[in-house]
N, C-alpha and C positions, 0 to 999 in steps of 0.2 A: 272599281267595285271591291268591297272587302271581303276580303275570301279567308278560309281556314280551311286547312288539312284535318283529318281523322281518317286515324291509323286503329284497325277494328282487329281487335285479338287476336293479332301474331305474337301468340301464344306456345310453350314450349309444347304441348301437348299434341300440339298437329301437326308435329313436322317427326321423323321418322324417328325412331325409341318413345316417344310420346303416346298416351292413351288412346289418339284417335289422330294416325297421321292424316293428312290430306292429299291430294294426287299434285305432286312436285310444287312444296309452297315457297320453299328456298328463294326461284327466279321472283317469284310472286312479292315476299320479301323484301328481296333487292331492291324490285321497281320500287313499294312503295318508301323502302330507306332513302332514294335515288331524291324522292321526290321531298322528306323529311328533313334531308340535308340543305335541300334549295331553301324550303322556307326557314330551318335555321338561319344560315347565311346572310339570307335577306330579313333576318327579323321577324318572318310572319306569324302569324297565328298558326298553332299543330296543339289536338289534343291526342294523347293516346288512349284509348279506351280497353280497359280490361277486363274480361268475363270472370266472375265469380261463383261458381253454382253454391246454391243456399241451402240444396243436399249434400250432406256429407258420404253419402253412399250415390253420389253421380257420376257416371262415366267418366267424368273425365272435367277440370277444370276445377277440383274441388280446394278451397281456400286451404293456404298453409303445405301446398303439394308443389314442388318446383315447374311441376305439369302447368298450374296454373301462370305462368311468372312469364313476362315478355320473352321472346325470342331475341338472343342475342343481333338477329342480323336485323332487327327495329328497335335497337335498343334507348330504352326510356333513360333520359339524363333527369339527374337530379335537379328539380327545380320547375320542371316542367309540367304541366296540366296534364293530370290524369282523370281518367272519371270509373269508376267500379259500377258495372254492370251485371244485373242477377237473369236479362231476359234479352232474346235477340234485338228489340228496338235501342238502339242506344238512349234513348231520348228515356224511357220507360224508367221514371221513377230511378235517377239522376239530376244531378244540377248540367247536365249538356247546354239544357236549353239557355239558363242563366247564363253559363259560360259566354257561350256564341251571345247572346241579347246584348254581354255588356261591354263586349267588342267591337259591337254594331257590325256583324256576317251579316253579308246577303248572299254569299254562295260559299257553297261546300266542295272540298277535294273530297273524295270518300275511295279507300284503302281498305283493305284487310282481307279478314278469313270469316264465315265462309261465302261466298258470292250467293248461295240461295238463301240463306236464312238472314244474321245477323248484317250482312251488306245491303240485302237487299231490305228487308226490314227498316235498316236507319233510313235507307236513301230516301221510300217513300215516306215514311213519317216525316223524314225534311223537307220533302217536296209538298206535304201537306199542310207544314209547319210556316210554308211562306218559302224557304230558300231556293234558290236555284243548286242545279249540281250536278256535280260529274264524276261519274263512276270511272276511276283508270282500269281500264280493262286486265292491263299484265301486268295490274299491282293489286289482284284479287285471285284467289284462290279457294277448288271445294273436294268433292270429295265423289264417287261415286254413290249414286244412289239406286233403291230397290222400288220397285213398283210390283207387288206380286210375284209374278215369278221372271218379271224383265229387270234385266241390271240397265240404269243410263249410266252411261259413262261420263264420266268427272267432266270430261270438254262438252259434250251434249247440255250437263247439268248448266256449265260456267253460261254457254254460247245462247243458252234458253235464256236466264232469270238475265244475260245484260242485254240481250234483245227487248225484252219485257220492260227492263229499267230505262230504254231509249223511249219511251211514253213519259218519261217525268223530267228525264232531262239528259244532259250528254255522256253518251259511253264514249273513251278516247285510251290511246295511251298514252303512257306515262311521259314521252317524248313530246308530243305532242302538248302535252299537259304543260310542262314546261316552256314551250315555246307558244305557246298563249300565254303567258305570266309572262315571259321577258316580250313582248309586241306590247302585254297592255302596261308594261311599265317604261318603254320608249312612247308610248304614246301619251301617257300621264305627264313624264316629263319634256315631252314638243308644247304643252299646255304653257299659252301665256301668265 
């Protein structure tokens, strides 16, 4: 099956001195670097996806601001697919879809920040869009949020929206992840 990575706004901005850190994105990071480096290695398809806000007076993510600009610990090499994003859907008014189309994806790695919004956002839209896909659990990261006068907590948040996202298709981790890619490429190559 042809599958792509996307790696969703590990972003300078959410990680601590940043506009709006996130609760520990660092490990979050890592996983999905862990998993950026396997499809390097092997050639695969990886796009990284970058939030852009198209307010100049937004929180945080505002174009021309280092806030804005990858995270060194998912760092984008030269040469590689990028897609500039101004809304949580990755897919929203981007060439994503193109991208993936002329690859021939039929499933999605899905990576990044934050797990309730722009994560969860692209996954459905891609589950909508026809792909299968799997959300790596400890290669996503979010943030505390407010309801009123209740705070959920960042793990509440993450453990809600990947529950919710096991209705479109698979939560795993990152470990995991990769040992379904190397089973389905021993078994690709047992193929007469």
């Amino acid at each position: 099956m042809k599958t792509a990575l996307l790696v969703i706004d590990i972003q300078k901005d959410y990680f601590p001195g940043g506009k709006f850190p996130l609760v520990d994105p660092l490990p979050a990071a890592k996983k999905a670097y862990m998993l950026l480096q396997c499809f390097r290695e092997h050639g695969g398809h990886h796009v990284h996806i970058q939030h852009i806000a198209l307010n100049p007076n937004a929180p945080f993510f505002v174009r021309g601001t280092t806030g804005s600009d990858i995270h060194d610990s998912a760092a984008h090499f030269v040469g590689e697919p990028i897609v500039y994003k101004h809304y949580p859907n990755s897919f929203r008014e981007t060439g994503l879809l193109e991208i993936l189309q002329g690859w021939k994806i039929e499933r999605l790695i899905i990576t990044g920040m934050m797990t309730h919004m722009c994560v969860d956002a692209t996954a459905r839209a891609a589950a909508d869009l026809g792909f299968q896909i799997i959300v790596v659990e400890d290669a996503c990261a979010t943030c505390d949020l407010t309801y009123g006068d209740t705070v959920i907590p960042a793990d509440h948040v993450h453990k809600a929206f990947l529950a919710s996202l096991k209705s479109y298709g698979q939560v795993i981790k990152a470990d995991e992840v990769i040992a379904l890619l190397a089973d389905e490429m021993v078994n690709f190559l047992k193929k007469p």
